[in-house]
C-alpha positions as CSV (number, residue, x, y, z in Angstrom):
1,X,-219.2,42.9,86.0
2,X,-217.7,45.7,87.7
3,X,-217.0,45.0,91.6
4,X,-214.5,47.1,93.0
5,X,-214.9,50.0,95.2
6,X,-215.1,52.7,92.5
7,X,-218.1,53.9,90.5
8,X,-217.5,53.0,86.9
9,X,-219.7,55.7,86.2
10,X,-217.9,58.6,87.5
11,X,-214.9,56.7,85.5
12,X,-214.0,59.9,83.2
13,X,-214.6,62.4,85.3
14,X,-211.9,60.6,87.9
15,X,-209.3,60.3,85.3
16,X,-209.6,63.8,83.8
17,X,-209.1,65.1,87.7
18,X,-206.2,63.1,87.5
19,X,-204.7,64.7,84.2
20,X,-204.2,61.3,82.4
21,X,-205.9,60.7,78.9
22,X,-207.3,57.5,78.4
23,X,-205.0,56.5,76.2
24,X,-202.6,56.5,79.1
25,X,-204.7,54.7,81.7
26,X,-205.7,52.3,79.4
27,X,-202.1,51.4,78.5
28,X,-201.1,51.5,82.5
29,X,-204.5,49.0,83.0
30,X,-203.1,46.5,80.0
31,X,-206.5,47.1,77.8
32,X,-206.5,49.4,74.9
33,X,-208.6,52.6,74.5
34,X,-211.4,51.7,73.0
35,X,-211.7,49.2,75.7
36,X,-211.5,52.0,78.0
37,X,-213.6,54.4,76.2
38,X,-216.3,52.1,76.5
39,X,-216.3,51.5,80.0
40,X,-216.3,55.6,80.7
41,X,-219.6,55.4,78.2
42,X,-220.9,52.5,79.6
43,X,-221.4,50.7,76.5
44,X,-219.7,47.5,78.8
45,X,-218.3,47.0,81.8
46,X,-215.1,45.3,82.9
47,X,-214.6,42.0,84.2
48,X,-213.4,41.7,87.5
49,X,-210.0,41.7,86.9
50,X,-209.9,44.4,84.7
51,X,-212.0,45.8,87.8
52,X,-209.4,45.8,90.5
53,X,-206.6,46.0,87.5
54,X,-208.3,50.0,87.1
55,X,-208.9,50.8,90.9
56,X,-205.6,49.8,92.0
57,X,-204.6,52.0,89.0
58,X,-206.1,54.5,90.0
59,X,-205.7,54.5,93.5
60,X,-201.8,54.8,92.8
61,X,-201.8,57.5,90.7
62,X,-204.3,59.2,93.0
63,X,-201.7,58.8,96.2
64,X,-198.6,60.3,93.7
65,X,-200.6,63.3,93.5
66,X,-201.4,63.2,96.8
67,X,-198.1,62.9,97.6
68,X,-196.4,65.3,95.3
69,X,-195.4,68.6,96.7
């Protein structure tokens, strides 16, 4: 089950703010899409791993933007 610090459910709507299709996340969190696509639909949930694989993911990518002028 899901256990880091992000809300799988807002998920989708953090990644399009972001600009990065799922296809791209997915490949940068070592799962595939559809993998992905389910946990932005809630159809299942990542382990923990996959978890902290995605916030730390997403944390990054949120810091470079952040950080770019």
């Amino acid at each position: 089950m899901y256990a880091a610090s992000m809300d799988i459910t807002r998920l989708a709507e953090r990644r399009k703010r972001l600009g990065i299709s799922r296809y791209e996340l997915a490949r940068q969190v070592g799962v595939n899409a559809v993998t992905m696509w389910r946990w932005e639909t809630g159809v299942s949930q990542p382990i923990r791993i996959a978890a902290q694989q995605l916030d730390q993911v997403l944390c990054r990518l949120e810091a470079e933007r952040l950080a770019a002028p």
